[in-house]
MMTF fields as JSON, N, C-alpha, C and O atoms, coordinates in Angstrom:
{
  "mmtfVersion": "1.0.0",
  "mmtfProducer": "UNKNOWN",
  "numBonds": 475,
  "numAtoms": 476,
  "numGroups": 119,
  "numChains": 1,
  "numModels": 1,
  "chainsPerModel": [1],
  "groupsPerChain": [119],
  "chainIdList": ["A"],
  "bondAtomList": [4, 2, 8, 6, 12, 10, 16, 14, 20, 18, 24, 22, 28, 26, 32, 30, 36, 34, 40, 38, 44, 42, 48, 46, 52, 50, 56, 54, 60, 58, 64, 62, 68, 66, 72, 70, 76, 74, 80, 78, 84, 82, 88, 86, 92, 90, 96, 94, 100, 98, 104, 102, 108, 106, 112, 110, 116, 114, 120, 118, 124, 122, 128, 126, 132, 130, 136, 134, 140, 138, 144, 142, 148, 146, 152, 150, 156, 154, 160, 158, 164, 162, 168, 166, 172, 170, 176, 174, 180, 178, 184, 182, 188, 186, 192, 190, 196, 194, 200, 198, 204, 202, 208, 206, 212, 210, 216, 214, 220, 218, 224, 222, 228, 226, 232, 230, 236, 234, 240, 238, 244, 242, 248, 246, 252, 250, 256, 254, 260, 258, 264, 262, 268, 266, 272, 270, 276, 274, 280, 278, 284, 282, 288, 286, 292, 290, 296, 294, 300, 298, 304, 302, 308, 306, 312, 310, 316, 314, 320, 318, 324, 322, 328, 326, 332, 330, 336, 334, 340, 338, 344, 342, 348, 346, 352, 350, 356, 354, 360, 358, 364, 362, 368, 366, 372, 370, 376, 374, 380, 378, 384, 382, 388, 386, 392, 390, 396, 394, 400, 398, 404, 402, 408, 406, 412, 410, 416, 414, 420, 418, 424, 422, 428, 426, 432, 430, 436, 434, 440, 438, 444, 442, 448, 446, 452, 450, 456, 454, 460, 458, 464, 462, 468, 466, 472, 470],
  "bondOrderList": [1, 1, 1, 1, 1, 1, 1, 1, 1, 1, 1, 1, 1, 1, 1, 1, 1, 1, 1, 1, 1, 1, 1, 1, 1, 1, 1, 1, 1, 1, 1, 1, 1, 1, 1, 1, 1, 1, 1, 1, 1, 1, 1, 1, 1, 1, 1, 1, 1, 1, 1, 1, 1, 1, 1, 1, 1, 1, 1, 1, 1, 1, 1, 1, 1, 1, 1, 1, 1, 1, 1, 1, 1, 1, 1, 1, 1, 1, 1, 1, 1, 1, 1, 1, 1, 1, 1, 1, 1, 1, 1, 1, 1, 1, 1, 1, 1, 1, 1, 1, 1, 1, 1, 1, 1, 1, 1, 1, 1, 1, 1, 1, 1, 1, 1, 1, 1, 1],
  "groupList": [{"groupName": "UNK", "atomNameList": ["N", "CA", "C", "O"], "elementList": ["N", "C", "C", "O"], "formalChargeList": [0, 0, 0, 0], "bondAtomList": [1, 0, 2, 1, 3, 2], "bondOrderList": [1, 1, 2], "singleLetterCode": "X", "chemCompType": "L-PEPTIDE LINKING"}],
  "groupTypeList": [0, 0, 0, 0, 0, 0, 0, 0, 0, 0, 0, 0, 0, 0, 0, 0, 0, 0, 0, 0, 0, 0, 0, 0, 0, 0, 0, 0, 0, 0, 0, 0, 0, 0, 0, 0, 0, 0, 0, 0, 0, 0, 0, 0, 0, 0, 0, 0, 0, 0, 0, 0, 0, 0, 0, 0, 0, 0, 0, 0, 0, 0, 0, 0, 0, 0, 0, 0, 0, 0, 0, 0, 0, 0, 0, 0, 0, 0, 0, 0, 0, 0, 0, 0, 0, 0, 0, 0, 0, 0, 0, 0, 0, 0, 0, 0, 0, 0, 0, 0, 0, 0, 0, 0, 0, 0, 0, 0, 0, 0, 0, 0, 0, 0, 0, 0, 0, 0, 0],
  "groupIdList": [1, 2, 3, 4, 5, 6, 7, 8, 9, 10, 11, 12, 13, 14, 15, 16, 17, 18, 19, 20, 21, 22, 23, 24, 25, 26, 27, 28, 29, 30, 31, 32, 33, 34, 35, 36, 37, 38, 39, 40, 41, 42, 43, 44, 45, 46, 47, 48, 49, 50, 51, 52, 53, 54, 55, 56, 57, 58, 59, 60, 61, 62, 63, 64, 65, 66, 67, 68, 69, 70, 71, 72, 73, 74, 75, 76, 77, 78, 79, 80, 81, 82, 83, 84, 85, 86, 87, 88, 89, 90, 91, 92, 93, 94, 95, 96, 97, 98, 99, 100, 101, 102, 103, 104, 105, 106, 107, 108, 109, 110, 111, 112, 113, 114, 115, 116, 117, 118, 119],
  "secStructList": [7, 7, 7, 7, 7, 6, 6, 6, 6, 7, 7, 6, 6, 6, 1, 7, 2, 2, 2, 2, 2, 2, 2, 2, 2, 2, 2, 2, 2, 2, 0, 0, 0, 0, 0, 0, 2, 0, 0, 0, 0, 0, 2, 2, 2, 2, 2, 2, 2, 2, 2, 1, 1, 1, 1, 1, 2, 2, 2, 2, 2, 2, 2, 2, 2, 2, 2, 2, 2, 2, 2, 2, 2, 2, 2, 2, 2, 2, 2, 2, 2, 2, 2, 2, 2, 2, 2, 2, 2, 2, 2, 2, 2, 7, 2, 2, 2, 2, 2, 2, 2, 2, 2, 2, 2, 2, 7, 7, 7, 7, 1, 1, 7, 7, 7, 7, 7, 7, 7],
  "xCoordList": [53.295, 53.032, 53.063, 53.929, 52.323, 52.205, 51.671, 50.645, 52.889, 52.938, 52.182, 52.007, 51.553, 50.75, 51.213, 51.406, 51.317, 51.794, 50.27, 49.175, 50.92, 49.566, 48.666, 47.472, 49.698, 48.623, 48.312, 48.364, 47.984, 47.597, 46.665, 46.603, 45.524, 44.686, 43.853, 42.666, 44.854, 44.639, 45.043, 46.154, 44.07, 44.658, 44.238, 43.162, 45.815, 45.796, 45.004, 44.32, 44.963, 44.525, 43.068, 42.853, 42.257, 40.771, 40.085, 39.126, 41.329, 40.669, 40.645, 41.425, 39.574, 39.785, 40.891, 41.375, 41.107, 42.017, 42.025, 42.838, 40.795, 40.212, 41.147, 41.826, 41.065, 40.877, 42.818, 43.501, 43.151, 44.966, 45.334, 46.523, 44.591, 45.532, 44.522, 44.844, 43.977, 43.6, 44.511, 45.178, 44.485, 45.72, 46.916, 47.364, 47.568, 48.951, 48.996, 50.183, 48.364, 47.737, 48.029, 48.966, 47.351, 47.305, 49.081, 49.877, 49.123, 50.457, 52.031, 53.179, 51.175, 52.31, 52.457, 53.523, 51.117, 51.297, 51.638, 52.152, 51.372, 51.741, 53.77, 54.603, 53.861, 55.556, 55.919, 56.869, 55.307, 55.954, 55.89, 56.865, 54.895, 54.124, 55.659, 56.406, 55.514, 56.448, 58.257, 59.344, 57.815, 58.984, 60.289, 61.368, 59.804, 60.244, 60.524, 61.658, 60.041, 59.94, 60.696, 61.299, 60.468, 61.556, 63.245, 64.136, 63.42, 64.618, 64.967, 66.19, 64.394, 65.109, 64.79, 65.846, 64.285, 64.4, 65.966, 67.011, 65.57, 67.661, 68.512, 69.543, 68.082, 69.664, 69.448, 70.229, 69.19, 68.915, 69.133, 69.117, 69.32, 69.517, 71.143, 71.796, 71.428, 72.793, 73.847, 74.954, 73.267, 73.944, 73.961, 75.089, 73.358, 72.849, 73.965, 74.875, 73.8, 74.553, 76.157, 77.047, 76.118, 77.635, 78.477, 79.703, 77.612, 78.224, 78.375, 79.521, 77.249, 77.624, 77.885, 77.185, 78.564, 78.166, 79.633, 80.185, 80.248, 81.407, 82.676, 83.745, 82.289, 83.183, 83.033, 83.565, 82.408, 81.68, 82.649, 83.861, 81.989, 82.765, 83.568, 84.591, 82.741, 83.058, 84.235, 85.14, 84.151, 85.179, 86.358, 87.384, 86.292, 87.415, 88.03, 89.219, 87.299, 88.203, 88.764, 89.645, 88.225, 88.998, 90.219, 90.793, 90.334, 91.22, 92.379, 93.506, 92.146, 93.491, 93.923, 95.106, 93.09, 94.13, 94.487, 95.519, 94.436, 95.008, 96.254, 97.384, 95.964, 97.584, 98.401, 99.492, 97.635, 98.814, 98.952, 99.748, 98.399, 99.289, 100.535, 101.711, 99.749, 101.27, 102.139, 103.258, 101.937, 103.398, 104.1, 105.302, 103.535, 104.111, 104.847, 106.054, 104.055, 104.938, 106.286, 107.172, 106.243, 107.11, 108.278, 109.363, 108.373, 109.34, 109.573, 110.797, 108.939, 109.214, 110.763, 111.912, 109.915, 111.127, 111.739, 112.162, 112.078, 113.813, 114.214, 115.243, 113.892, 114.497, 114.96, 116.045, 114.475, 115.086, 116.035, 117.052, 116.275, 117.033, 118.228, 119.365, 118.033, 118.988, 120.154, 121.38, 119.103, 119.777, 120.434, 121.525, 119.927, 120.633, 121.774, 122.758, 121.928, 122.696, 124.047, 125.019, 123.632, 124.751, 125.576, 126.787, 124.671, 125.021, 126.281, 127.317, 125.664, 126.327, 127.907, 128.869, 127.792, 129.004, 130.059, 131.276, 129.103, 130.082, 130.766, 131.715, 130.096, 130.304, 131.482, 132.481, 131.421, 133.005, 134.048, 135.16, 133.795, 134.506, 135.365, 136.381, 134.9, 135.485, 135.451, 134.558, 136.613, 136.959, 136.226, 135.643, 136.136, 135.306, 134.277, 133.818, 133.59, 132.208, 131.774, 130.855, 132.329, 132.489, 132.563, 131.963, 133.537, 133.701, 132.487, 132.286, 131.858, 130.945, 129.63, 128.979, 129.81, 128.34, 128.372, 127.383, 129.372, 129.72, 129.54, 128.998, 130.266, 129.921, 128.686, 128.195, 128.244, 126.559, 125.689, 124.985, 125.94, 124.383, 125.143, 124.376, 126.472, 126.493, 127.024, 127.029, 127.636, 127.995, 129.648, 130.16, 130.226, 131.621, 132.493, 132.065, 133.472, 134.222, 135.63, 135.747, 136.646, 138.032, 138.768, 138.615, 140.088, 140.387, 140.985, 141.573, 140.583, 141.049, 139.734, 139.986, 138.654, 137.511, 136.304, 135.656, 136.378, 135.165, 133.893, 133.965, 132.483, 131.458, 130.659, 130.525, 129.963, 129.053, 127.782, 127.647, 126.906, 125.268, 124.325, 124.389, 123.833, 122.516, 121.483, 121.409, 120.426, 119.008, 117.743, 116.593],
  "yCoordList": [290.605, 289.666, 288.271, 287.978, 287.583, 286.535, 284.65, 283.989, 284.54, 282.756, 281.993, 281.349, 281.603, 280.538, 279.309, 279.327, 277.9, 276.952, 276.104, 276.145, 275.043, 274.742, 273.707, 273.437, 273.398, 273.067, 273.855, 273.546, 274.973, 275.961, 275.68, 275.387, 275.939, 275.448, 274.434, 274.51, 273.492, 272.459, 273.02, 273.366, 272.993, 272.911, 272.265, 272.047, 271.698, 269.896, 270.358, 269.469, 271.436, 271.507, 271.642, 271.802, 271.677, 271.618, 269.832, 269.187, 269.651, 267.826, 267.279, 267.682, 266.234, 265.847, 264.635, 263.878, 264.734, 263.695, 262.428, 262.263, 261.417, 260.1, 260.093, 259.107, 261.402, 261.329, 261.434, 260.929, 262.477, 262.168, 260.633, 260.315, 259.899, 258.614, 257.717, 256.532, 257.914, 256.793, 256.99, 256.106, 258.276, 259.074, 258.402, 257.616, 258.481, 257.554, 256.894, 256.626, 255.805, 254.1, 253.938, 253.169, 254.601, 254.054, 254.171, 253.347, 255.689, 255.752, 254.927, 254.655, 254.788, 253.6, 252.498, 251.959, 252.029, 250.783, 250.704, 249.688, 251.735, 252.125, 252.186, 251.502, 253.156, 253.015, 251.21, 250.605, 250.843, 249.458, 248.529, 247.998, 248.432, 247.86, 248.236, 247.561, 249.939, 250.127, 250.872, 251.005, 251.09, 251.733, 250.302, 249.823, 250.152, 249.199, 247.619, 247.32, 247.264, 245.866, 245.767, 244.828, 247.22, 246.679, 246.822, 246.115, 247.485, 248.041, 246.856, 246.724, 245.934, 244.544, 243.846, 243.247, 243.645, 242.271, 242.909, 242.395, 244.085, 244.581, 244.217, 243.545, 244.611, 244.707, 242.824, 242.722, 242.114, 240.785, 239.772, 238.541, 240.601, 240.37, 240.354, 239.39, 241.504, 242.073, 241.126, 240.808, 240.74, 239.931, 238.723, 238.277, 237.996, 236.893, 236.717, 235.889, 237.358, 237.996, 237.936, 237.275, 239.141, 239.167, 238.08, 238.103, 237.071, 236.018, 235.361, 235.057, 234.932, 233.29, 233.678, 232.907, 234.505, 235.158, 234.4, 233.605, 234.789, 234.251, 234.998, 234.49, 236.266, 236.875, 237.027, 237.979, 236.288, 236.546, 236.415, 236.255, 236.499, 236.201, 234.532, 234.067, 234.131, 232.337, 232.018, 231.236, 232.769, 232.656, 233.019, 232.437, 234.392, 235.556, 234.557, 234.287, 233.88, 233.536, 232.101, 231.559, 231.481, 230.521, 230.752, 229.872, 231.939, 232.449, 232.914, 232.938, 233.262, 233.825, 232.807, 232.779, 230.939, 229.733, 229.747, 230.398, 229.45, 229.127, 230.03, 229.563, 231.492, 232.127, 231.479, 230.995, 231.452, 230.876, 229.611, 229.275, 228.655, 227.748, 227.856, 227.529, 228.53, 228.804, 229.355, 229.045, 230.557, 231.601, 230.025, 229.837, 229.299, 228.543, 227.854, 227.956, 227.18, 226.369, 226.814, 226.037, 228.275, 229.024, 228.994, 228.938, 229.018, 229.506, 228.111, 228.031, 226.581, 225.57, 225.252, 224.981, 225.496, 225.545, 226.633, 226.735, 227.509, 228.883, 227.747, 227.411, 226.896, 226.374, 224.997, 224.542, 224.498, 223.453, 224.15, 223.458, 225.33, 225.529, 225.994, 225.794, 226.625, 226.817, 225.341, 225.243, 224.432, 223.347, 222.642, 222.073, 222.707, 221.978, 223.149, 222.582, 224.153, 225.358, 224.469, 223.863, 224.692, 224.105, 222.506, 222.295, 221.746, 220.707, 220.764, 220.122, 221.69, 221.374, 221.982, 221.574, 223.157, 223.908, 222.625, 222.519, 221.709, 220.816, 219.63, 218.927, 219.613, 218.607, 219.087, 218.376, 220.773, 221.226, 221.318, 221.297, 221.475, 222.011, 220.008, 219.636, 219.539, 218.508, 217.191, 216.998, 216.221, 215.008, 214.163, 213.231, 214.319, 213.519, 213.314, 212.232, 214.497, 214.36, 213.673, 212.855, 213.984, 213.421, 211.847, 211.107, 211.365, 210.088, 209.185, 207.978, 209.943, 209.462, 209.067, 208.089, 210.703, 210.193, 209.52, 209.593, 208.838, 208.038, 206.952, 206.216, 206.654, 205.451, 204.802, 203.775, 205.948, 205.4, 205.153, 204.174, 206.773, 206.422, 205.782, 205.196, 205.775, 204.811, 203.612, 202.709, 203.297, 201.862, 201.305, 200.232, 202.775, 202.229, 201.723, 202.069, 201.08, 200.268, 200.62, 200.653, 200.865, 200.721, 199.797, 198.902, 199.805, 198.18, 197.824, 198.495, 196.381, 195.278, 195.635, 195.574, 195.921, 195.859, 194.769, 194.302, 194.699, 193.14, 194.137, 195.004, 193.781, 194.165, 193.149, 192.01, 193.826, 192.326, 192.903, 193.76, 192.522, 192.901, 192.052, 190.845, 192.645, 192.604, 192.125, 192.731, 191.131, 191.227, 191.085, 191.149],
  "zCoordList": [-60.456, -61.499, -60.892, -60.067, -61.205, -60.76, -61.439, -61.598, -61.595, -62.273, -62.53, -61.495, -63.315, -63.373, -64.482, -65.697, -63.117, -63.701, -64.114, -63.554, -65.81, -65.577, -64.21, -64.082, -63.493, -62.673, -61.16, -59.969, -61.914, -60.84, -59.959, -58.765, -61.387, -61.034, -59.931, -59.61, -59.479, -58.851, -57.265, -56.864, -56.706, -54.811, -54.122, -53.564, -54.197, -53.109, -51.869, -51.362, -51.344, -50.18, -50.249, -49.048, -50.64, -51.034, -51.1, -50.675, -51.935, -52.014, -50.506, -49.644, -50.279, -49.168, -48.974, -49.816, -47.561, -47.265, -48.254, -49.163, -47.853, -48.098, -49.666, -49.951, -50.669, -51.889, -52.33, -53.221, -51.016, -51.423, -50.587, -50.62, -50.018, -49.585, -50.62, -50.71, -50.984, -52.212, -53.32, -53.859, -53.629, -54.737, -54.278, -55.113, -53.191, -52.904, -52.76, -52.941, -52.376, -52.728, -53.679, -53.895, -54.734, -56.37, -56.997, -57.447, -56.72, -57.177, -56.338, -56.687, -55.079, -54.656, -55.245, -55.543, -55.481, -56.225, -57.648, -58.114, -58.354, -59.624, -59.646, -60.241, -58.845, -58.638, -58.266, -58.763, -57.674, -57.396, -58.608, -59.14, -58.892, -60.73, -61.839, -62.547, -61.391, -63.088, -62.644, -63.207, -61.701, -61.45, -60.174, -60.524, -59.288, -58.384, -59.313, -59.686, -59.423, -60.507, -61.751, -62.272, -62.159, -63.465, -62.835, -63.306, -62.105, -61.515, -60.553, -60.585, -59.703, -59.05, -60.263, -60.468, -60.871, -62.701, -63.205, -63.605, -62.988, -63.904, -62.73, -62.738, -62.018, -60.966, -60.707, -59.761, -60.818, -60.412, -61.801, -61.805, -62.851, -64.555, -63.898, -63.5, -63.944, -63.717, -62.974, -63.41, -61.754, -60.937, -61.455, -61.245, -61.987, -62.255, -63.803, -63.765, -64.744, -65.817, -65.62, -66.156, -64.39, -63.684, -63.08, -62.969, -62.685, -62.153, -63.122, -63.452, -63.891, -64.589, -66.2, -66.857, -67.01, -68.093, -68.551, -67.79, -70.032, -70.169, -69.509, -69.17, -69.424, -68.471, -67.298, -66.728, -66.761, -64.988, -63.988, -64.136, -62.939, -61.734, -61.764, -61.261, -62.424, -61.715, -62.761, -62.47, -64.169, -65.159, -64.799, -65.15, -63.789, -63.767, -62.618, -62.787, -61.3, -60.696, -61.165, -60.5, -62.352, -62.716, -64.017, -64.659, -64.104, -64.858, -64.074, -64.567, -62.941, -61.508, -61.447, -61.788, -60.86, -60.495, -61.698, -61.539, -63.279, -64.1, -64.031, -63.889, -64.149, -64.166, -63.304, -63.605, -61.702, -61.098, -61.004, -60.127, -61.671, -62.005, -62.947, -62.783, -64.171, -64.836, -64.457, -64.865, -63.377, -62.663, -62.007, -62.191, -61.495, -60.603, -61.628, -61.844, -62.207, -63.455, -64.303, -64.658, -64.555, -64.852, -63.844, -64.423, -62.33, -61.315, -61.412, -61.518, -61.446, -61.787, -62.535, -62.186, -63.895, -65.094, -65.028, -66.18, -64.491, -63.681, -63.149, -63.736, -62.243, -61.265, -62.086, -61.725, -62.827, -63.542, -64.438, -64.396, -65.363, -66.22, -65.351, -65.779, -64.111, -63.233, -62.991, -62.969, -62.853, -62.253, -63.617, -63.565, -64.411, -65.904, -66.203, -66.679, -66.127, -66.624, -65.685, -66.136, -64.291, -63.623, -64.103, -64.16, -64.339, -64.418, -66.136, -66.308, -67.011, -67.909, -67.957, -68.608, -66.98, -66.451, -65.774, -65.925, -64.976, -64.201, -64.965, -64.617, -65.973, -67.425, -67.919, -68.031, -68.364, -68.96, -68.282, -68.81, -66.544, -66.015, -65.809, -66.397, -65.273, -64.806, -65.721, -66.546, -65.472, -66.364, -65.588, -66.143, -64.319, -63.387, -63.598, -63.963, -63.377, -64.223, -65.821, -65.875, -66.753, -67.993, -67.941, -68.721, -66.719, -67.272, -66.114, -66.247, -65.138, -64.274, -65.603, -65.973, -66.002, -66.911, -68.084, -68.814, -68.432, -69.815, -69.807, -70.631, -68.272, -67.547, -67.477, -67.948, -66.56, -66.506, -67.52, -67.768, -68.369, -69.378, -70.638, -71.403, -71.004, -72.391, -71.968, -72.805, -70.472, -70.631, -70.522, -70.204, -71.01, -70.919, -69.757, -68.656, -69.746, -68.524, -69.553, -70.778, -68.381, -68.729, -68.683, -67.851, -69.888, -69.87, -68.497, -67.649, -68.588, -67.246, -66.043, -64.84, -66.44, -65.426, -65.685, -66.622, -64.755, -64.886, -64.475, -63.604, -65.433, -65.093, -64.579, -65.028, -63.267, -62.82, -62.561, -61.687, -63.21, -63.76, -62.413, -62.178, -61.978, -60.826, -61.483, -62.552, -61.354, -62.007, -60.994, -61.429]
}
């Protein structure tokens, strides 16, 4: 038993040469026309898309310095609440301290001290 597809009928090997490289000419250029062309317009959409889009490349890496500015900013203020945490510990702990900073930021002097002002 024996198959017949419909293009049985047809045997490439009968046509002459001249007539299959004109045949692949056409269809080369036909693949390049519909098949090649639309496929670099997408992939060249894509890239083009991918880079500059609202989520693109150029967004995503200006979204990494922003985090790390804020991580930084964050280890910033640890390091300041660190340093105020201490300072207020040294406030309870000591009279020294208390009367250094009373001094300074409100002004006070104990009796029998002469203040003498710089300008």
């Amino acid at each position: 038993m024996k198959f017949r597809s419909e293009f049985s009928h047809l045997n490439l090997f009968r046509f002459p040469s001249n007539f299959l490289k004109l045949t692949l000419g056409v269809m080369n250029s036909q693949y390049r026309l519909f098949v090649r062309l639309p496929l670099w317009v997408c992939l060249g959409l894509l890239c083009f898309m991918g880079t500059f889009s609202k989520r693109g490349l150029l967004d995503w890496r200006r979204m990494i310095e922003q985090n790390d500015k804020l991580e930084q900013k964050i280890s910033e203020m640890a390091q300041q609440r660190v340093f105020i945490e201490r300072q207020i510990e040294s406030f309870k702990s000591s009279k020294d301290e208390q009367e250094r900073v009373v001094r300074q930021v409100l002004g006070y002097i104990k009796p029998h001290e002469t203040v003498i002002e710089f300008q």
